[in-house]
Backbone bond lengths (Angstrom), bond angles and torsions (degrees), N, CA, C in turn:
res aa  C-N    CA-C-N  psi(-1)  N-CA   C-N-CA  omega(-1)  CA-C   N-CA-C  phi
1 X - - - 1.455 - - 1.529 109.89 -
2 X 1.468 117.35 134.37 1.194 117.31 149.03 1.176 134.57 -27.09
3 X 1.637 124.52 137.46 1.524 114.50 141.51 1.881 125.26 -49.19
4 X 1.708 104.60 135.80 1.200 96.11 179.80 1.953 95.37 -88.94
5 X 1.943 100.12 157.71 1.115 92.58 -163.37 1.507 98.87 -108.28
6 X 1.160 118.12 -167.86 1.651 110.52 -171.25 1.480 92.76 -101.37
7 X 1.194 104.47 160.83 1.793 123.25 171.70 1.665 105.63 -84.46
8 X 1.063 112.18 109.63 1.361 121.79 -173.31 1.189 137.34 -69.21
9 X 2.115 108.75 -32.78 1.129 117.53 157.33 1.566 121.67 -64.28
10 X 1.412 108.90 -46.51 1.413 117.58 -173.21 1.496 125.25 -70.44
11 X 1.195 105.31 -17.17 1.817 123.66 161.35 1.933 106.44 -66.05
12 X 0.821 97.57 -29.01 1.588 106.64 -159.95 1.854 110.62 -81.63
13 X 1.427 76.09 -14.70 2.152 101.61 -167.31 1.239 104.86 -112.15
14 X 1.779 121.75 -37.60 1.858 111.27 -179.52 1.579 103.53 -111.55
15 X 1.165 102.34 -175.58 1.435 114.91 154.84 1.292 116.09 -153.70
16 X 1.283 123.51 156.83 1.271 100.70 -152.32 2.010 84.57 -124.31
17 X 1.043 133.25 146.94 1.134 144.38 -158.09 1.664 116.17 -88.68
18 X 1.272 135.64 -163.24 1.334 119.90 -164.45 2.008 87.25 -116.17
19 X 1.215 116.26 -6.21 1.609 107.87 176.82 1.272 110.32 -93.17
20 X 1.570 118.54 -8.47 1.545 139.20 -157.00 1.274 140.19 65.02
21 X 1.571 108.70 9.05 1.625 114.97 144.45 1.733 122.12 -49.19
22 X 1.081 92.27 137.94 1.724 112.35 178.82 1.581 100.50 -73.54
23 X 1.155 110.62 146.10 1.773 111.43 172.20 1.670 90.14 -138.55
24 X 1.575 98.90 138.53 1.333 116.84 174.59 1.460 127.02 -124.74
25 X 1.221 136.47 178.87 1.690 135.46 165.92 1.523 88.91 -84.01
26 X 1.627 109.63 151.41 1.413 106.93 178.70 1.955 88.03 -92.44
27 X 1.101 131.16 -155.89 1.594 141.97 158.44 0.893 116.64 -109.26
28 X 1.625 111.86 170.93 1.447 114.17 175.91 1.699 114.20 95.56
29 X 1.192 119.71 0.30 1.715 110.31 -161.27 1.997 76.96 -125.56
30 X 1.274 124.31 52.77 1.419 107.99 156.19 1.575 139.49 -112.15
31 X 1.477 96.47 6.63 1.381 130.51 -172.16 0.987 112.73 152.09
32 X 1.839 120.50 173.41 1.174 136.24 159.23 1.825 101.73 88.93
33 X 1.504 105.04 25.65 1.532 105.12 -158.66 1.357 107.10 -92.68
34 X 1.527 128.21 4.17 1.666 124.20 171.98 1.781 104.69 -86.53
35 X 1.422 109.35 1.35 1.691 98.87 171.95 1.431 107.56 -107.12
36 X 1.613 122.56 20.34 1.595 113.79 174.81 1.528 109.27 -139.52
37 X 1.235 118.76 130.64 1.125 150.97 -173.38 1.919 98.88 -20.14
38 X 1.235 99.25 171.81 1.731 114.01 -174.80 1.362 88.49 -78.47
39 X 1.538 112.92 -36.01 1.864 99.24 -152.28 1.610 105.39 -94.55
40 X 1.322 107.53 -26.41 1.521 103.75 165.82 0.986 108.09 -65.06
41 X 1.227 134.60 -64.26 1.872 144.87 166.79 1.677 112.83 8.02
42 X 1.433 84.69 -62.75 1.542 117.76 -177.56 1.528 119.10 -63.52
43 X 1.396 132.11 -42.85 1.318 157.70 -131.49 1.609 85.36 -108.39
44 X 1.439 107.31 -55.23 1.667 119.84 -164.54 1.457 94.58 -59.89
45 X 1.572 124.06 -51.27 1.827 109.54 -161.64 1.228 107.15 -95.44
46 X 1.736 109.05 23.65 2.027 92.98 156.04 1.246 86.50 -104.05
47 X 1.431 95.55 -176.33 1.254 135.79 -174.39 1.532 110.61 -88.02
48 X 1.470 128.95 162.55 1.189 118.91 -171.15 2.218 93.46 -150.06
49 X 1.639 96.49 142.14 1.499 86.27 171.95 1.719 107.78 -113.41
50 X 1.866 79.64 140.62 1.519 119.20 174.92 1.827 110.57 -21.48
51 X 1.414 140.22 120.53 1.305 110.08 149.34 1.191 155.31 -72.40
52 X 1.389 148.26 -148.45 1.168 104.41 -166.39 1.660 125.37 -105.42
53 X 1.586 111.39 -23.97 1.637 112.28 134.51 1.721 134.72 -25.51
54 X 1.221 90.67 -43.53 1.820 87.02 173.03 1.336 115.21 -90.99
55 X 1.524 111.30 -41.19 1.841 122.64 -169.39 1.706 84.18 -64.45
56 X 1.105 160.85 -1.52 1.443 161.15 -157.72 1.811 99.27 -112.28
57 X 1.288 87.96 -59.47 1.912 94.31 177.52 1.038 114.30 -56.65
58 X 1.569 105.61 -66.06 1.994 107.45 173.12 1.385 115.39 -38.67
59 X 1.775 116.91 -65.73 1.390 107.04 -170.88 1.800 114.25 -46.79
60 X 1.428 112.01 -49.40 1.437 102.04 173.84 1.500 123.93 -57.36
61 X 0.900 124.70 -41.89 1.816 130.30 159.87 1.327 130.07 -18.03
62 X 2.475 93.24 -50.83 1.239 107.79 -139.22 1.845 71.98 -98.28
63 X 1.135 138.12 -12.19 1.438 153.73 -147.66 1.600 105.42 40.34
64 X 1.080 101.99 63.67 1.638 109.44 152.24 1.414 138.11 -141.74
């Protein structure tokens, strides 16, 4: 069997942490940002972790 290879886009978008939670961009912070609040503002440019249905997909994707 082959090596499986990594997903290239989706490496490029998470990272996956040293406990093995997925970390992602949350959405919403690509414009249009003087019509939403300070605290959404705020909320949008952290980061948010994966749950655990998806952090499962990614890690296999990311092959780790």
């Amino acid at each position: 069997m082959p090596k499986q290879k990594t997903h290239k886009g989706l490496s490029k978008r998470v990272k996956v942490t040293a406990t093995g939670k997925v970390k992602s961009h949350r959405s919403g912070d690509g414009h249009l940002m003087s019509s939403k609040n300070a605290k959404r503002r705020r909320r949008v440019s952290s980061k948010t972790i994966m749950t655990n249905k998806m952090a499962n997909t990614a890690k296999i994707k990311l092959c780790k």
